[in-house]
N, C-alpha and C positions, 0 to 999 in steps of 0.2 A: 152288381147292385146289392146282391146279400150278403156280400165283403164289408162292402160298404155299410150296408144298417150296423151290420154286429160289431165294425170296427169301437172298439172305445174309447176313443174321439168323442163318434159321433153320437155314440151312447149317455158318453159325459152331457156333451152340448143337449142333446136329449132332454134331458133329464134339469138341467139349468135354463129352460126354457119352459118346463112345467113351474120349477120354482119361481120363476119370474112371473106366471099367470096365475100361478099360486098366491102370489104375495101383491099380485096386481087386485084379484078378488077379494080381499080383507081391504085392502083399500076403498073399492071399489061398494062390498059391505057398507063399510062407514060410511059415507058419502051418502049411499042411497037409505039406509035405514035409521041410521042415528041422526040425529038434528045436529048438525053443525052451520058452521058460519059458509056463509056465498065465495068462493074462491075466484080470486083476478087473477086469468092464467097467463097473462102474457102484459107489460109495459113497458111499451119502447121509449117510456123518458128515462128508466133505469138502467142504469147498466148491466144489473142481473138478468140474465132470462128467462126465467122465473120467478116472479112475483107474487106470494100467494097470502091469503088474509087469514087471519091465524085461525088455526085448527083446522085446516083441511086436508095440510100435510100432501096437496100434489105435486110436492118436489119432489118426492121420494119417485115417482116413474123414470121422472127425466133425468135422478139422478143414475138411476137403474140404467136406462138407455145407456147413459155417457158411460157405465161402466163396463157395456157389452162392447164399445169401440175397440178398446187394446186386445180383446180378445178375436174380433175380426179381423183386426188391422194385423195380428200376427200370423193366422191362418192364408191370408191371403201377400204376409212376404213368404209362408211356406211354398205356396202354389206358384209363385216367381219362379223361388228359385228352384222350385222341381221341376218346372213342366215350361219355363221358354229360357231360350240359349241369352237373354239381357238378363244375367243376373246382378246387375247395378239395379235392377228397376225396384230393389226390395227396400229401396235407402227409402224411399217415401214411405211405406207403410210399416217400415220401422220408425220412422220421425213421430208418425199418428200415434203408433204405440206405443213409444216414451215419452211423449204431452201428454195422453190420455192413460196412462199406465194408475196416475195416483187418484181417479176417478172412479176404479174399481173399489181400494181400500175406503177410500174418505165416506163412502154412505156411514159408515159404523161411526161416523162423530155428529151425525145426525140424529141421536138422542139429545143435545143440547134441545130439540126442540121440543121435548117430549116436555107436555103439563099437563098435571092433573084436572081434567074437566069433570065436570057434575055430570052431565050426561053421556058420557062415554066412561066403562071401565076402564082402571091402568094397565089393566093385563092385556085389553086387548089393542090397546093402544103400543105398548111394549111388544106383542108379540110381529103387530103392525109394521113399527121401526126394524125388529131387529129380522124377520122375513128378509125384505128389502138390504138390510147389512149383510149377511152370509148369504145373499145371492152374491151381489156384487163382491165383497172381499172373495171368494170362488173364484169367481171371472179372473180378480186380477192373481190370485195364487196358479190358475190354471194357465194364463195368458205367459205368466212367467215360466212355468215348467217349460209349454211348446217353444219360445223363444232361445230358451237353453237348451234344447234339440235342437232348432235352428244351426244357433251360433256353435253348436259343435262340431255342424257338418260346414261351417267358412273358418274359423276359426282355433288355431291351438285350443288345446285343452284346457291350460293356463288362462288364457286371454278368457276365453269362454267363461271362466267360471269366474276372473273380474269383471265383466261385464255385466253379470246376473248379480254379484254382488255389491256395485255399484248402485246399480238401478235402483236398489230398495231403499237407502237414504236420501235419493234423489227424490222418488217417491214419498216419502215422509216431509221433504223440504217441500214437493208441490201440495201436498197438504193442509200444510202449513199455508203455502202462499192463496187456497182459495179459500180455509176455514177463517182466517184471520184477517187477510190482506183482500178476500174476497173478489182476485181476480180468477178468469177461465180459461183452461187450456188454450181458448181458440185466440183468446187476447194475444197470445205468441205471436198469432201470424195477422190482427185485425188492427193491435195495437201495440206491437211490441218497444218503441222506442219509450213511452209512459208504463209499460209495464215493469222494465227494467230501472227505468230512472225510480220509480216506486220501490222496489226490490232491493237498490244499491242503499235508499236514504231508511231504509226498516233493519235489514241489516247491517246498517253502519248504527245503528243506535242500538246495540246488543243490550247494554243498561238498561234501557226501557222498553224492550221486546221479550226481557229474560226468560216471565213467564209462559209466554203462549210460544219462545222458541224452545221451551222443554219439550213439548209436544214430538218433537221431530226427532232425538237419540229415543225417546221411548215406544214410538212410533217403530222408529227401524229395527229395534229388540224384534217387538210383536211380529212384526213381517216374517223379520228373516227366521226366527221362532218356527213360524206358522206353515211360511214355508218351505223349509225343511220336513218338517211334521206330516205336509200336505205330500209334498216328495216320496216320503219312505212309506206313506200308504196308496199312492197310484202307482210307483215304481218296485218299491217293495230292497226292505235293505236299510242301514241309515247313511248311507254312501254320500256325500255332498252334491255328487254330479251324478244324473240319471248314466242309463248305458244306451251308447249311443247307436241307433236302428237303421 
């Protein structure tokens, strides 16, 4: 058990879990001490799942949540494939965590929402947002490291480190597809045949999408930037592939 507290895993997770109460209670701050507007938490005539009425900003939790998925969804194809002899079983909570992978990054474009109120400072309004962004962007830089453990221990070395390097403009393209196109990972598997036919007629009109598809090469810079960056200070080294345990 005292393997286990000290491990730094679970130190990290730790500690990414005070941040998220941490940035849960500035929220939470606002809401209850500043005067804002009455938030509508949920309308099922919408197709967003959250519906909220401006200035309350309670997307930001749920968008927190969906960015803690790829990071359980990766722990738990770890524990597949270490601890029971179906190691096929890890394909599902691999699928969870590359639909949910670009869930992590996407809070940090969640300043689009940020407006200057009279009764709220900007600062704290900004530290609000961006709380909430460097949790989740974590999550998904963390969720990618242990995945690249993963796939070290199924796959060549080669293969492994396409895979990881893949994922990240994939990720910049799902993005794209919920900041813009404003559909949700779960669309994949609720609505996929209108999610697709939407996807094929947005990106066939490159001309009229030019701008909001720059998002996604600059988008994939920042990541793979970041995590790198994030790599060579939990791994230690500037090596591209951690070493494998």
């Amino acid at each position: 058990m005292k393997n286990f507290l000290r491990h730094p895993r679970t130190v990290a997770v730790t500690w990414l879990l005070l941040g998220s109460v941490m940035a849960t209670g500035l929220l939470w701050f606002r809401l209850r001490w500043i005067q804002g507007d009455t938030p509508i938490l949920f309308d099922l005539n919408d197709s967003n799942f959250f519906i909220v009425k401006k200035g309350s900003m309670l997307f930001l939790p749920w968008n927190l949540f969906l960015a803690w998925i790829p990071l359980i969804s990766i722990f738990v194809a770890q524990w597949l494939f270490e601890k029971t002899w179906l190691r096929w079983t890890v394909i599902l909570p691999l699928i969870l965590w590359l639909l949910f992978l670009p869930n992590a990054p996407y809070i940090i474009t969640d300043f689009v929402h940020y407006r200057q109120r009279a009764q709220i400072p900007f600062w704290y309004d900004i530290m609000t947002i961006g709380s909430f962004a460097a949790i989740g962007f974590i999550c998904g830089l963390f969720s990618l490291l242990e995945a690249e453990r993963l796939f070290l221990k199924i796959f060549p070395r080669l293969l492994a480190r396409v895979f990881i390097i893949l994922t990240i403009p994939l990720s910049a393209f799902g993005i794209w597809i919920g900041r813009f196109l404003r559909w949700n990972s779960w669309d994949a598997f609720t609505r996929p045949e209108i999610l697709f036919q939407d996807l094929f007629a947005q990106v066939s009109d490159i001309s009229g999408n030019a701008d909001s598809l720059g998002i996604i090469p600059v988008l994939s810079v920042i990541l793979l930037v970041s995590y790198l960056l994030f790599k060579n200070i939990t791994s230690g080294g500037l090596s591209l592939m951690p070493k494998a345990h």
